[in-house]
N, C-alpha and C positions, 0 to 999 in steps of 0.2 A: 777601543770601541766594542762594544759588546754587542751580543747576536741578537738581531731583531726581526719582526715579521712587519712589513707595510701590508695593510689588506686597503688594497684596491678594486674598483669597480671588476669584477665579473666578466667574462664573456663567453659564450659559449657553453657555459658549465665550467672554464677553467679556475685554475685555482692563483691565489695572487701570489706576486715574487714574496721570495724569502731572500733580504738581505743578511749575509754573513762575514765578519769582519774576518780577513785574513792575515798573514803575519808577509812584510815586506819591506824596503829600504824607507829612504827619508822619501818623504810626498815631492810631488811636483815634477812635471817634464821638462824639460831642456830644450823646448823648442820659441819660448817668448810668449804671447800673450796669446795664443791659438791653444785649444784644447787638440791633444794628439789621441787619434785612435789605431787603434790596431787593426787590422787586418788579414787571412791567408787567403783570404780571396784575389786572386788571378788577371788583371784586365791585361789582354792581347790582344793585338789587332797582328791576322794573317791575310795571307792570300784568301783564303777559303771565309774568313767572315772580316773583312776589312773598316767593316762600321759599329764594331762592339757597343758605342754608345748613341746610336740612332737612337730615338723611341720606335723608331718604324720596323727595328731588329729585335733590339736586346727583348732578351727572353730567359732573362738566371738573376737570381737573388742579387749577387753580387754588383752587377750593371745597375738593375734596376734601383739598388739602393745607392746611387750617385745618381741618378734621373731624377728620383724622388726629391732628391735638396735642389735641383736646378731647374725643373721643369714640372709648370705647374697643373693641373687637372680642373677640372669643373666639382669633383667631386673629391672628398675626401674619409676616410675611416678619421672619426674624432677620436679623444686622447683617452677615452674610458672603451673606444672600440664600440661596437653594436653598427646600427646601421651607418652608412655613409652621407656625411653630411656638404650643404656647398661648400666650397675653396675657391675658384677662379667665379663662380657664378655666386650671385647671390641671391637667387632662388633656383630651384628647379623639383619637378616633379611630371608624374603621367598626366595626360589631359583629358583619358580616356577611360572607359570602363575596365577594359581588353587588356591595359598592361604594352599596347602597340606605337603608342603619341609619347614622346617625351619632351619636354618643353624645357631650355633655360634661358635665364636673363643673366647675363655677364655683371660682376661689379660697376658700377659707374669709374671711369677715372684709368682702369685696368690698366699696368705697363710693360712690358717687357723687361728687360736690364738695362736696357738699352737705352731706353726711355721712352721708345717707339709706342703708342697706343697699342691695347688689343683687341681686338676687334669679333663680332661675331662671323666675319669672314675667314679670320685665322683658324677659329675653330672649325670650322669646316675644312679647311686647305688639310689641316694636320690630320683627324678624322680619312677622311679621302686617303690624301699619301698613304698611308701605311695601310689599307683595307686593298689600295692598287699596285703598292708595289712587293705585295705577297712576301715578303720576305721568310725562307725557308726554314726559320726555327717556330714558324708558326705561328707566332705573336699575332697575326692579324684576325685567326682565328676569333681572340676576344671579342670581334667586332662584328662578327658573322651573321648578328641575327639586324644590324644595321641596312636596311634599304636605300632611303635616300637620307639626305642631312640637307635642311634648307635652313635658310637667315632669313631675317626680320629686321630691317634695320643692322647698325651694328651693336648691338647688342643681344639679340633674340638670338635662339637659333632652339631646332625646332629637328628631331631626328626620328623618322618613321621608319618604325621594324618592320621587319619582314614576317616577324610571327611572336606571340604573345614573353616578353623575357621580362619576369620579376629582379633578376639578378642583374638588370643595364645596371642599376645607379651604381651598382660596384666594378665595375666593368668600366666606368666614364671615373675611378680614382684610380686604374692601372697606369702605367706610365705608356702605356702603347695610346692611350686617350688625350696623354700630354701637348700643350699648345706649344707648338714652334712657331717662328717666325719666318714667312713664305723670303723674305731674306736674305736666312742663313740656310737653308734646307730647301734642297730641291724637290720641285715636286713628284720628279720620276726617278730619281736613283736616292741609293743611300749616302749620306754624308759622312766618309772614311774618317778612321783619324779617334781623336777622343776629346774634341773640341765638343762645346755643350752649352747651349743658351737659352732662354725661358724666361718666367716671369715670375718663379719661384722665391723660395725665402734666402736662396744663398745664388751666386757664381758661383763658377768654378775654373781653378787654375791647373791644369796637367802636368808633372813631371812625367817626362818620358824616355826610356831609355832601352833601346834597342827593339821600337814595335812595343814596347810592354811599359802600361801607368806604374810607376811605382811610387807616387805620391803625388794627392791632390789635396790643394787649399782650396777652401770655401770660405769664401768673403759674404757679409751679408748683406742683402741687397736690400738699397736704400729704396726701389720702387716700389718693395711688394706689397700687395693687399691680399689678403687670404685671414683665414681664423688661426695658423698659427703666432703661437706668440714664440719670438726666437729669444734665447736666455743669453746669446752666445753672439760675442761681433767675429768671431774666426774659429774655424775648426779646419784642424787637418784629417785624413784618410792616408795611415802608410801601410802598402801592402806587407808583408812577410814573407819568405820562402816556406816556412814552415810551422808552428804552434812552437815549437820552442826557443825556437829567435823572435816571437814575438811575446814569449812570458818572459825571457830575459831582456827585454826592454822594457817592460812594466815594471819590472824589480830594479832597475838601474834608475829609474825615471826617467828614461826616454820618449815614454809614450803617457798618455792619458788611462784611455780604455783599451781595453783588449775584450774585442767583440768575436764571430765566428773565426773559425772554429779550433776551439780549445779543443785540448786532447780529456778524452777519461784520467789521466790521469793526473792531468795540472786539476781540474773538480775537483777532483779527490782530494789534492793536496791541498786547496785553497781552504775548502770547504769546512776538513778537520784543522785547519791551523787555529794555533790562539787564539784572544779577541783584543791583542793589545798591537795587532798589526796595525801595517799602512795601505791595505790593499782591501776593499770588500767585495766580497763574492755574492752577483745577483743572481738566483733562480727563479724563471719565471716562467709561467708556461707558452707551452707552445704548438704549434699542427705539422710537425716538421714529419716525414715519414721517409721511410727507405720501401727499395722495393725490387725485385727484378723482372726484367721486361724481357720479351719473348719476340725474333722474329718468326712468326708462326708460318713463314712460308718455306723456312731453312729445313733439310731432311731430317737434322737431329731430333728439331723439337717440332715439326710440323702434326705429329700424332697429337690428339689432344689429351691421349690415356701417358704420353709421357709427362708432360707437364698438371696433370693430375696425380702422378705417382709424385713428384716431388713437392706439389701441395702436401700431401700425405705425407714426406718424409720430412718435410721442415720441421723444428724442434727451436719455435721462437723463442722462449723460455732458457731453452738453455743457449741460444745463444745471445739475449741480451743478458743475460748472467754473467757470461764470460766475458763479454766483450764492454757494456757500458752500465751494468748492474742498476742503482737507482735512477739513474740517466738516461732511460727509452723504460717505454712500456711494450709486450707483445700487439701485435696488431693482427686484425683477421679481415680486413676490410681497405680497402682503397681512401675510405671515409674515417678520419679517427674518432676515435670513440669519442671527444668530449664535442665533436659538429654534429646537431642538427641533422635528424636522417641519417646517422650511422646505422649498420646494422651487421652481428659478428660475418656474414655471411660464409667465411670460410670455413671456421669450429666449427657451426652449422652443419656444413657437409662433410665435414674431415674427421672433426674430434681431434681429439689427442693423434701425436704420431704414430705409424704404424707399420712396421715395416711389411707386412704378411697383407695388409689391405695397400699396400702399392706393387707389393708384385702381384697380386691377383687382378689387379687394374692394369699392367702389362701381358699378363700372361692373356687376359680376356682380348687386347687389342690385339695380339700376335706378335708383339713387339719383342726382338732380339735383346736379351739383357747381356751382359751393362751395354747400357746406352753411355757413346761416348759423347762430349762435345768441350767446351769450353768454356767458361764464366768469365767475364770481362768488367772489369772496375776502373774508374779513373784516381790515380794514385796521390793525386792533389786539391780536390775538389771539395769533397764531403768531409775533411777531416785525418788526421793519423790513423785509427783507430779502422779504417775501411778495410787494409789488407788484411788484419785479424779477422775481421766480420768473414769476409771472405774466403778464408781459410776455414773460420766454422762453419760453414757452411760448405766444403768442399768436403771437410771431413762426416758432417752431416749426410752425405748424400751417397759416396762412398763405402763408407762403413757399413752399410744395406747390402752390398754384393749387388746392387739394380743397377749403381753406374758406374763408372767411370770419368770421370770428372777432371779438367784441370784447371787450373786460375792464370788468368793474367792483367796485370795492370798497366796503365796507359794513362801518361798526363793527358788532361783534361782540352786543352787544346790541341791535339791529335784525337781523343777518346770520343768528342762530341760530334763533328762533322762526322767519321768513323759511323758513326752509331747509326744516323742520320741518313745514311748510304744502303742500310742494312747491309753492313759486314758484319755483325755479331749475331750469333744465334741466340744467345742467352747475353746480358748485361744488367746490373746493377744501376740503380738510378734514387736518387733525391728529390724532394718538391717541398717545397714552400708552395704555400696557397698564393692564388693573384689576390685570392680576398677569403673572407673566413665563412665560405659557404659550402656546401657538399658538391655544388656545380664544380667549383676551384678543383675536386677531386677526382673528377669524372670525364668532363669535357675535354680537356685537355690533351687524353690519354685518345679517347673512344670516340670524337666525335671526328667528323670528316678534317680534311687538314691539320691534323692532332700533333702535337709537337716532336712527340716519338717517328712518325712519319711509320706506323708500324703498319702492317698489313692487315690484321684485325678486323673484320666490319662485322656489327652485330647492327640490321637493320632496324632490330626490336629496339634496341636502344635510342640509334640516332632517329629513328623517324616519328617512334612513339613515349617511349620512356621519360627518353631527356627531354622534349616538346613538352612534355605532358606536367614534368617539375618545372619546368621556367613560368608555366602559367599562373603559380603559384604563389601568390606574394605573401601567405600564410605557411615558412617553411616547413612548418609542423604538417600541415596539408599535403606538403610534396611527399610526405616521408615512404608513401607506398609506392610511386613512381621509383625512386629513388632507392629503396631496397629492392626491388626486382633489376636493378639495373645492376646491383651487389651480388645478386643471386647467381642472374647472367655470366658475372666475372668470376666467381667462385666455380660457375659448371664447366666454363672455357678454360680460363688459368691465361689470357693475352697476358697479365700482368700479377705477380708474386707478392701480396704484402708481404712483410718484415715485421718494421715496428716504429714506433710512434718516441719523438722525441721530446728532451726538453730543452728549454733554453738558459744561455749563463753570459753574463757581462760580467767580465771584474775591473774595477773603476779603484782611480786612489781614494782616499779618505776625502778630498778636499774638493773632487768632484760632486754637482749636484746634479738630478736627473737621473743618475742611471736606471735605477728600477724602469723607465719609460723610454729609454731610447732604444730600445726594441721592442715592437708587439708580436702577439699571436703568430702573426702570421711572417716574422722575421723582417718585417720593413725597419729600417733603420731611420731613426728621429735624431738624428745632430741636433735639431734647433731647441730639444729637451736639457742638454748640459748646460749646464755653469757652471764655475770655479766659485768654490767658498774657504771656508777656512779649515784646516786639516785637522782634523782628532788627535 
C-alpha cells in the first residue's frame, strides 16, 4: 500500500489525517468476526471512585469513550465535526432570542436496549441525576447553566437556563447528558461496577478482573435510532498495560486497531516504515494539550511571581523537540491554537525564555531562591513518553539556579483522587475537549466546581468574561471575552500550558474507517470500522 493523503472536511482550521502504510505481520486478528482495538487506557473501579462508568461520574477520555458507544445523547458532533447535530432527538433548537429556551422533540418509536420506550421523562430523570448527585470529578459542572428541565408529553422536553449559553447544544452531546434508564440507575447514588445501558448504537459486555475492565464487547444494537450508520455487528475494546504490549499485538494479529496512546517512538517507527506493509499509520488532527496545574494555596507556589518565573523559564520548544518532535506543537494558551478564540497570551507576556527576567520576577517578590517543591505526573495515563516530558522540564527549571525541583510519578488511579484532595503543589495534567470549543478549554479549569477542584477564583472571569462568551452564538464574537480570559491566565499562572498534540490510529490494511474513528476532539467512533479486504 502506498502513502496517501484523505482530505477531509475541515474543522476548526484543522488539517485532515494523512494515512501511511506501515510494514507488519500477515492482516487479520484472532479474535473471530469482532473488530479488536487496542487500548492503554485504564478502567478501575476503587474505593474512592466506585462508579467509573456512571455518566453522572466519568469525567476522562477514556470512560467516556465506552459511554459514548452505549449511551445515547440528544445531541451529537456529525462525522465531518462542526456544530452539533440531533441523535436521540429529532429536532431541537433555542426558542428564544437570549440563547436561555432550549426545546427538543425526541425521535418517534425511541428504545432503550432493552426494548423499553424512551421517553421525554427519562430525559429529565438522567439531566436531574447527575446535576443532584454532584459527583466530585466535576462532570456535572457541564450542566451548570441548566435551571429547570420540563416535559411536554413524552416526547417534548423543554430546558430553561439560568443565563444566556450558546455552547448547551454541545454540552446535551457529552455523555454526562446521556439517557439512562430510571431502571437501571438510581436516582440518588452512583451505579458501582462497570455494567452500562442505553439506547445507543452498541451494548456493552465487561471482562473484569480484579476491580479493573480489561476487555469489553460491543454488540450492536438491534433498537437504535440515531444518525449513525454502524459499519460493524461486533467490536471489541482490550485494554493494555502498556504501548508496547499493545504494538505487539497489532504486529502478531491479535488486535485490530491500536488507538491511544502510542509511544513517540512506535510514530516514528510506523510512520518511516515501508509502503508494502500490513499496518497503516493514521495522523489526524487533534485539541489534545498538556499542561501543569498549580495548588495556588500550597506555600511553594502560592506567590504568584514564582509561578511566573517558571512561565518564563519553560522552554516549549525545546522540549517538544526532545520529547515528541513532529508530534505536539508548543502552546501558549489554554485555548489551542487551531479553536476559535485562541490567543498566544502567554509569548504575549513572556516571550522567549529567560532566565535573568525570572529571577528579577523573584527577586522583585522577595522570594527565597531556589524555590523547592515537587512536580507530580501520573505514570500511566497520558502516555510512555510523560516521564521524559517531565524530566525536561525538571531539568528546565533547575538549570536556572531559581529552583530546585523534584519529579514523581504515580499511577493514575492513586494520582487522580490525590490531585483532587490538593496534595500536590504542582502536577502535570491532560484534556481532551468535552467538545471543540474554547469554552471545553476554560470552564473546566476556572469556573466554579471546576474539575481540578483547584483554589483559583478569578471573579473577572467566572461572573463576567465566561457569562459574557457563552452569550455568543457567533464564536468569532466571543473572541474578546475570551482572550481576556487568556490574558487573565497568563498574569496569574493557576494553570502552565505545555503543548498541543496530535493524533495517530494504526489500523491493519483490511480494516476500513480508521481515518474517522477518532475525531478532534479524541471521541472514539467504533461504529466507523469495517473489515474489507487486506492490501
Amino acid at each position: 500500500m502506498n502513502r496517501k493523503t484523505l482530505v477531509l472536511p475541515a474543522v476548526v482550521g484543522l488539517l485532515a489525517p494523512v494515512l501511511a502504510a506501515c510494514g507488519g505481520s500477515d492482516s487479520g486478528s484472532k479474535s473471530g468476526d469482532a473488530i479488536v482495538v487496542g487500548t492503554t487506557d485504564r478502567f478501575t473501579a476503587t474505593k474512592a471512585a466506585p462508579a467509573p462508568l456512571d455518566p453522572a461520574y466519568a469525567y476522562d477520555i477514556g470512560p467516556w469513550n465506552l459511554l459514548r458507544q452505549t449511551v445515547q445523547t440528544l445531541m451529537i458532533t456529525p462525522k465531518g465535526e462542526g456544530q452539533p447535530v440531533p441523535e436521540a432527538a429529532e429536532k431541537c433548537g433555542f426558542t428564544d432570542s437570549g440563547n436561555e429556551r432550549y426545546a427538543c422533540t425526541l425521535r418517534e418509536g425511541l428504545k432503550f436496549a432493552n426494548g423499553d420506550p424512551v421517553t421525554a421523562a427519562d430525559v429529565k430523570f438522567s439531566i436531574d441525576r447527575a446535576r443532584s448527585i454532584k459527583a466530585d470529578t466535576g462532570v456535572f459542572a457541564l450542566l451548570s447553566t441548566v435551571d429547570t428541565v420540563e416535559t411536554q408529553g413524552d416526547r417534548e422536553v423543554i430546558f430553561h437556563l439560568n443565563t444566556a449559553d450558546a455552547t448547551f447544544p454541545f454540552k446535551l452531546s457529552t455523555p454526562v447528558a446521556g439517557i439512562v434508564n430510571p431502571k437501571d440507575y438510581d436516582k440518588n447514588k452512583l451505579r458501582d461496577g462497570f455494567n452500562v445501558d442505553g439506547s445507543g448504537p452498541y451494548t456493552m459486555k465487561a471482562d473484569v478482573k480484579n476491580d479493573e475492565l480489561v476487555d469489553a464487547v460491543f454488540t450492536k444494537n438491534p433498537h437504535y435510532q440515531g444518525t449513525l450508520k454502524v459499519n460493524n455487528d461486533k467490536v471489541e475494546i482490550r485494554s493494555f498495560a502498556d504501548a508496547d504490549a499493545m504494538g505487539a499485538a497489532i504486529d502478531k494479529g491479535d488486535i485490530d486497531v491500536m488507538t491511544r496512546a502510542m509511544s513517540p517512538e512506535q510514530i516514528r517507527k510506523l510512520s518511516n516504515a515501508s509502503g508494502d506493509g500490513k499496518i497503516d499509520l493514521v495522523e489526524m488532527p487533534g485539541l489534545e494539550i498538556r499542561y501543569l496545574a498549580f495548588n495556588t494555596d500550597a506555600p511553594s507556589v502560592k506567590n504568584k511571581a514564582v509561578r511566573r518565573a517558571m512561565a518564563q523559564l519553560v522552554n516549549r520548544s525545546d522540549l517538544v523537540a526532545k520529547v515528541y518532535g513532529t508530534q505536539a506543537d508548543a502552546l501558549y494558551s489554554m485555548v489551542p491554537a487551531t479553536v476559535t478564540g485562541h490567543s498566544n497570551s502567554f509569548f504575549n507576556k513572556y516571550g522567549d525564555p529567560s532566565v535573568s527576567k525570572a529571577k528579577s520576577l523573584l527577586n522583585k517578590a522577595g522570594v527565597t531562591t531556589p524555590v523547592k517543591f515537587t512536580m507530580h505526573y501520573t505514570t500511566d495515563h497520558y502516555g510512555p513518553a510523560t516521564k521524559k516530558e517531565f524530566e525536561v522540564l525538571q531539568q528546565q527549571l533547575n538549570s536556572s539556579g531559581l529552583f530546585d525541583v523534584s519529579i514523581q510519578g504515580t499511577p493514575w488511579k492513586v494520582f487522580h483522587p490525590t490531585m483532587q484532595k490538593r496534595q500536590y503543589d504542582v502536577f502535570g495534567m491532560g484534556w481532551f475537549p468535552d467538545f471543540p470549543d474554547a469554552d471545553s478549554f476554560i470552564a473546566p479549569f476556572l469556573d466554579a466546581d471546576n474539575t481540578l477542584n483547584t483554589p483559583y477564583v478569578s471573579n473577572d472571569i467566572r461572573k463576567n468574561l465566561l457569562p459574557e462568551s457563552r452569550r455568543q452564538a457567533d464564536r468569532l464574537t466571543a473572541s474578546s471575552s475570551l482572550t481576556g480570559i487568556q490574558d487573565i491566565v497568563a498574569k496569574d499562572v493557576p494553570l502552565l500550558p505545555l503543548w498541543q498534540g496530535k493524533q495517530y490510529v494504526a489500523a491493519r490494511d483490511d480494516i476500513t474507517g480508521a481515518a474517522y474513528v477518532i475525531n478532534s476532539s479524541a471521541t472514539l467512533q467504533l461504529w466507523e470500522l469495517g473489515r474489507g479486504v487486506s492490501g
